[in-house]
N, C-alpha and C positions, 0 to 999 in steps of 0.2 A: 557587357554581359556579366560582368562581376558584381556588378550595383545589383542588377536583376535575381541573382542567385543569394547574392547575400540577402535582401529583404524578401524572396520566397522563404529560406532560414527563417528569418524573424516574423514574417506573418506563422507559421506553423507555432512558431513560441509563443506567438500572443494569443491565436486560438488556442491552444492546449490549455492558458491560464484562465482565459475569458470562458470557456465549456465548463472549466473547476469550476469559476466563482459562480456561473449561471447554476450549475448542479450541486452544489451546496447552498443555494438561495432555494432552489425550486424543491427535486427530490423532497421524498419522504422519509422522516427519521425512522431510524430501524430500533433495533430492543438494544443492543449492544451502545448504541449511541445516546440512547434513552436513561439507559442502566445507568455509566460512565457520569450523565451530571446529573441523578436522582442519588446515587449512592455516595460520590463523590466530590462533583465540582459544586453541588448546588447545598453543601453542609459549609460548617466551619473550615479553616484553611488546616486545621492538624490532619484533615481525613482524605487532604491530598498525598500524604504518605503512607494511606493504609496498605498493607501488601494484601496485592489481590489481583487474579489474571488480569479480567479487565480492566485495572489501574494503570494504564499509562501513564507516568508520575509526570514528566512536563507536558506532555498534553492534555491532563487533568490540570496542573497549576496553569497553563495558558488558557484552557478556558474556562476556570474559576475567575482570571481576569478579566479575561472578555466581556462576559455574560453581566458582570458588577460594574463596568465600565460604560459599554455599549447596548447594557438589556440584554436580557433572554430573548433570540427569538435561533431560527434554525441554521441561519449563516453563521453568528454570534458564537452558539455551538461547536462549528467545523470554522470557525478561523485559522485556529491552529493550523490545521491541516492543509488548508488552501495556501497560509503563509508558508510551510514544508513544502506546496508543491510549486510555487513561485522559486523557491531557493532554487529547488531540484532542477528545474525547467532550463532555468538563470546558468547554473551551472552544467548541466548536458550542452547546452548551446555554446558553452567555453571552450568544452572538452572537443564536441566536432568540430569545431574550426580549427583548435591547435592540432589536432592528432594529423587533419591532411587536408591541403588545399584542394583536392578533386568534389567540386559536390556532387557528382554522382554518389562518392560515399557518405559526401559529408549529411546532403538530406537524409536516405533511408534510415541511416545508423540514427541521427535523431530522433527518427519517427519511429522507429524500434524502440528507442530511449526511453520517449516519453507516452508514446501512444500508447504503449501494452493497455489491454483494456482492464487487466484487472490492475496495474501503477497506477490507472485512469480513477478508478473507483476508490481507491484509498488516497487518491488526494484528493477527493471531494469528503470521505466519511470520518466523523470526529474519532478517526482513530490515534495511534502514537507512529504508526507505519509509515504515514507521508513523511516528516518529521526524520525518522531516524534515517529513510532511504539519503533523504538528500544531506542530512548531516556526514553521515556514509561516506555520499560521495564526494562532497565538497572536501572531506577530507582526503581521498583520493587525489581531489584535482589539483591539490595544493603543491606536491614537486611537481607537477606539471607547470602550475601558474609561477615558481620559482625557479625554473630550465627559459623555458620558452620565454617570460616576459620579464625576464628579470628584477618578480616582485620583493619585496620585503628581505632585509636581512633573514638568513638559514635559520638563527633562534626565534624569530617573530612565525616565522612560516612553521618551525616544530610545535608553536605554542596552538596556531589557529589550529593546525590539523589536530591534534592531542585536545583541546578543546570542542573539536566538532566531533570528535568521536567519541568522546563522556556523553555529550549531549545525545548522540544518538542512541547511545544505550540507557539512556535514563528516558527517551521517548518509546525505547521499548525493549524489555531484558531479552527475549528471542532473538534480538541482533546482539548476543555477548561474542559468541565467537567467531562472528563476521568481523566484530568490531576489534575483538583481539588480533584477528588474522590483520587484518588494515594496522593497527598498530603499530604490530612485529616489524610490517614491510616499511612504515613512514621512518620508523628507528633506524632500519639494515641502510633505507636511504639517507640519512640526514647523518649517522655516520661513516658512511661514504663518502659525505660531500663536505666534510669537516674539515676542509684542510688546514686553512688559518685559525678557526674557530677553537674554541678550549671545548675537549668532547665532553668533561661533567656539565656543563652549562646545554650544551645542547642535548646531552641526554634528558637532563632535568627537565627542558623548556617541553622534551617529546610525554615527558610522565605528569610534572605534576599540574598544568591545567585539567586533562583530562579528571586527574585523579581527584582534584576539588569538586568539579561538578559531581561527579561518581559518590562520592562523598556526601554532597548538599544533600543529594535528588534521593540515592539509590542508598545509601548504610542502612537505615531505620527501616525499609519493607525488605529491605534482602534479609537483615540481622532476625524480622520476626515471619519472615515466609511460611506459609502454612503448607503440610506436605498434602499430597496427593492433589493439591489444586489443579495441575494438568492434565489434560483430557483430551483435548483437541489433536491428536498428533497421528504421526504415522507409523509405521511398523515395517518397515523395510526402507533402503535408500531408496529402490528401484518405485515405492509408492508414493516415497515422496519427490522422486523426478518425475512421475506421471500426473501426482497432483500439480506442479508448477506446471504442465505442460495444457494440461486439462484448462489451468482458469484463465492461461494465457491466450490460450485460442478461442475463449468462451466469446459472444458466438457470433458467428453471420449470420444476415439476414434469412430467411427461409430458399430465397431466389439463388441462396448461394450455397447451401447446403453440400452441396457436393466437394463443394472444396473445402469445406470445414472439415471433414473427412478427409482431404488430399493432405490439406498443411501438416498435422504432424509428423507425415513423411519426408516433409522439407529438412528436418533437424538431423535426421542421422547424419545423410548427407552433406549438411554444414559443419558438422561438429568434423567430418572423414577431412572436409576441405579445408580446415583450419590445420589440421593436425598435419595435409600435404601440404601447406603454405610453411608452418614453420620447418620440417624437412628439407624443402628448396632453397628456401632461405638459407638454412645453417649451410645448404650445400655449396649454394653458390657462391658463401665468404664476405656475405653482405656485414656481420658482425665484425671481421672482422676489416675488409677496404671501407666501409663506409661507417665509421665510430659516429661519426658526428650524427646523421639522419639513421641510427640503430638506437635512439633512444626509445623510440616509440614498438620497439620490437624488445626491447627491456622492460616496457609499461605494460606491454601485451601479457610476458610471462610472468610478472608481479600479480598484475588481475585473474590470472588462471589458478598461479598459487594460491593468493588470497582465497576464490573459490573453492578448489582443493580444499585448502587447509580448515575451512571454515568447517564442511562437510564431513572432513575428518574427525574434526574434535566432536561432532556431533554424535557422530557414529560412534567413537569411543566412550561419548559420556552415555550413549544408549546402552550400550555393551556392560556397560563397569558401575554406571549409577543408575540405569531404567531413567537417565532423565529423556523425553520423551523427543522424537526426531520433528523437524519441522513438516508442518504442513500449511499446503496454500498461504494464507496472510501471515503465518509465522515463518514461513519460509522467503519472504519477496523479498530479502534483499541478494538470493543469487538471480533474481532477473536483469537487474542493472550488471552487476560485477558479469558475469554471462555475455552480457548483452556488448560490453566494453569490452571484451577480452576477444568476439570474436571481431568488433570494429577496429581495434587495434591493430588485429593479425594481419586485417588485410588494409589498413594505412602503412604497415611497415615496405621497407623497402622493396622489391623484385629487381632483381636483375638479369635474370634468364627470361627465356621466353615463358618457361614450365611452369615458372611462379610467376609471372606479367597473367597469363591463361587463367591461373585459379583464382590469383585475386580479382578478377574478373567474372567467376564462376562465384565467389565468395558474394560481390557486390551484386550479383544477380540475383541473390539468394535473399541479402537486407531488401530489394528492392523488392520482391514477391512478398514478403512478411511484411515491409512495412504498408504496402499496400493490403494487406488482408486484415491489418491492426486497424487500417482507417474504416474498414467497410464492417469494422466490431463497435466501433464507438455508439455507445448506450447513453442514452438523457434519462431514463423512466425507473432503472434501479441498479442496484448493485448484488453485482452475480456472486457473491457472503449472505446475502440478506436479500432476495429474492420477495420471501415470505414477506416481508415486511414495506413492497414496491406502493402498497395502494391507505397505508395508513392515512397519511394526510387524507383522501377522499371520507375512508371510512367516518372520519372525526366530525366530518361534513355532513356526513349522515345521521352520526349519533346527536350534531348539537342540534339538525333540521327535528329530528324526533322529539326532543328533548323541549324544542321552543313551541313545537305545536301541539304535545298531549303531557307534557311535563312530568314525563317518566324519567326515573334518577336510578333504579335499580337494574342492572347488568352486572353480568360474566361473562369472562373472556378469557380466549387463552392467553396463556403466560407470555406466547410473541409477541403479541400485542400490547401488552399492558404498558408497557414503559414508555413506547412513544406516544400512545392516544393519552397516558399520563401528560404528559410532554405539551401537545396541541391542547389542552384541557388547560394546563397553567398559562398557552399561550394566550390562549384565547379569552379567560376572565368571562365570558359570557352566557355559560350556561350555568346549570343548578347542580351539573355532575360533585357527588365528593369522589375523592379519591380512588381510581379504579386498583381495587387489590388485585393480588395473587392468589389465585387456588389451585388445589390438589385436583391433581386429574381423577385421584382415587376416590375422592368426594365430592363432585363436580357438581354445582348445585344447580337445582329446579326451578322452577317456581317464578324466571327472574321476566323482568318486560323486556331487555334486550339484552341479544346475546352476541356476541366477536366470535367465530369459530374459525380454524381452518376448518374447509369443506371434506377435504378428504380425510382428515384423519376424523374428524366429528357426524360423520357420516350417518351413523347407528343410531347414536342421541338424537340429532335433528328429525329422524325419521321417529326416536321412542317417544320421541316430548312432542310430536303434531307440531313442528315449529315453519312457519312459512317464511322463507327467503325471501328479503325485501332489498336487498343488496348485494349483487356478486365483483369481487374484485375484477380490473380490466390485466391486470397482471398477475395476479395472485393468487389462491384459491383462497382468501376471506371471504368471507360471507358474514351479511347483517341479518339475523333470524329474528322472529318474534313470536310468540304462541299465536294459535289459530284462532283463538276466542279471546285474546287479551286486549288491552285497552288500545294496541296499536291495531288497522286496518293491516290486514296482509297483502300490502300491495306495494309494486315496487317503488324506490325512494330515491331519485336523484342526487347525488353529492351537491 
């Protein structure tokens, strides 16, 4: 039965990889990802350190390499990111197994881990977020992987984790004070566990890896940051717990709609049941008869601090410097730490019946979420980038246009422009030049094909006589062209 549980484990691990790499093969480039190697990875290597939101500085130098290495094409792109979600995957499957031999927990807490749909979509999309989550956590895992399996000398083990948390935050600065909080806690551990060891050597091995990458990646766009570049954010904590809450249950199927609606109600109540787990616990004196099997009830309130702390400093730099509160993608790395913290609570010990009852109420709860994470799993777009589900087709369209009336003049909106740039260099095969950027305020006329979102270009389409020869199957694009112009007004297959 053990063989059978462990490789149900490991089939879950290889599909969660094998779904990445197919959806960063297939999916369609979005603007953001278009942007990222048109302004960035696809210049000189100095303008991999331009400070710029969308600059993720090691997932722009990783796929500036790629792309020179292996060719420009859409996987090439999202390497990066597929390789962060291999790490991450790699490392969640470390973490459930040592936390508790029961798979009842040990599946769901995985598949919570790894399935969230919106973790799902940033490790398919060329962003820094895959990257930084599982640098994160790998750092995380690292006194774990030095308790339990008795890895590497204490200074090797300060070095990797100090190490993988430079890198996560040179894969993306929004994880600073995630990454600070993980820090604090690998330091409070490793001198803790200094006993023979000399503490300036393991102090050091905790700073100064981190502090060279930090260094390489990050001095020169932090040193020239430009103010007011953030925008994206949120304006209260409570919007920015509702935004992680919103893209994590984003969405079921239609047939299940009803429960899309139930799950959020699932959270109070885990978070109530986490909070009576550790109560019984403390009460029952599990900390203190049981030292040896209470480590994993020390790693639980490490992860919740870490959270805490993170969100704290957040709030105070909202407060003191307007710097701007996380939301959704700037926020993903409390879903892992979250996500860990309440797997923890209920791998830790019980030894009442009260706490045996919740952590069983608790595992019932991973077990509902992680089944509702499975029945979220998306192949066709990413719920960031929505707008941008049907580019690849449309590209289909504009080069179908292009090779049978050899029309070269289009406008389009500004979503579009970067990726159908994008399929345009991939492709070499039509006569398009370069599709620019225009002002909505001077939106021009005149042109043979137009890109529009439908709804918001609503008015125009109807002022300009323009007949829709393409509607997106996910999206609201639309392929337009004038009514008397050299294209037939009729529709156009991808």
């Amino acid at each position: 039965m053990m063989q059978v549980e462990r490789w149900a484990l490991r089939f879950a691990a290889v599909f969660a990889a094998a779904w990445t790499i197919l959806r960063a093969c297939l999916q369609s480039v979005t603007q953001d990802e278009g942007d990222t190697y048109f302004w960035f990875a696809s210049k000189s290597l100095d303008y991999i350190w331009h400070p710029f939101p969308n600059n993720h500085v090691l997932n722009t130098a990783l796929i500036w390499i790629a792309t020179r290495v292996f060719g420009v094409s859409s996987f090439t792109l999202r390497l990066p990111a597929v390789l962060g979600a291999i790490l991450y995957i790699f490392v969640c499957y470390f973490l459930c197994r040592r936390l508790t031999s029961r798979f009842s927990l040990q599946f769901p807490l995985f598949v919570c881990l790894v399935y969230n749909p919106f973790l799902l979509d940033f490790m398919a999309a060329a962003r820094g977020y895959s990257l930084a989550n599982a640098f994160l956590v790998a750092a995380i895992a690292v006194p774990v992987w030095h308790r339990v399996e008795g890895g590497p000398s204490l200074r090797a083990c300060c070095a990797m984790a100090s190490l993988a948390l430079g890198l996560s935050f040179a894969a993306s600065f929004s994880f600073c004070f995630a990454d600070l909080a993980a820090f604090l806690f690998i330091v409070g551990w490793a001198l803790a566990s200094a006993r023979a060891e000399s503490v300036p050597v393991v102090a050091a091995s905790c700073v100064f890896p981190g502090l060279a990458v930090v260094g390489a990646f990050c001095a020169y766009p932090l040193a020239h940051w430009p103010k007011g570049e953030f925008f994206y954010t949120s304006h209260s904590l409570k919007e920015m717990a509702l935004s992680m809450v919103d893209v994590s249950l984003y969405r079921a199927p239609r047939a299940f709609a009803k429960l899309q609606r139930v799950m959020p109600t699932l959270l109070a109540p885990l978070g109530i049941l986490c909070a009576a787990q550790a109560a019984a616990m403390w009460l029952d004196g599990s900390p203190l008869k049981h030292a040896r099997e209470w480590w994993v009830g020390k790693f639980a309130a490490a992860l919740a601090g870490m959270a805490a702390f993170a969100v704290l400093l957040h709030w105070i730099a909202y407060r003191m410097g307007k710097l701007p509160l996380p939301m959704t993608r700037t926020g993903t790395f409390l879903i892992p730490l979250c996500t860990l913290t309440v797997g923890a609570i209920a791998a830790s010990p019980a030894r009442s019946a009260v706490s045996r009852w919740i952590r069983r109420g608790m595992t019932g709860a991973l077990v509902l979420l992680a089944g509702y994470y499975v029945l979220c799993l998306r192949f066709t777009y990413f719920k960031e980038y929505e707008d941008d589900a049907d580019t690849k087709e449309v590209y289909a369209v504009l080069a179908r246009l292009n090779h049978a009336y050899g029309v070269t003049d289009t406008a389009m909106d500004g979503l579009y422009v970067a990726p159908l740039n994008f399929y345009r260099i991939l492709s070499k095969k039509e006569s398009f030049p370069e599709f620019p950027y225009v002002s909505l305020d001077t939106f021009p006329t005149g042109k043979s094909i137009y890109v529009l979102h439908g709804g918001y270009f609503r008015q125009f389409i109807q002022a300009q006589h323009l007949a829709v020869v393409y509607r997106g199957k996910r999206s609201e694009v639309v392929v337009a062209v004038p009514s008397s112009g050299p294209i037939p007004p009729v529709a156009v297959a991808p």
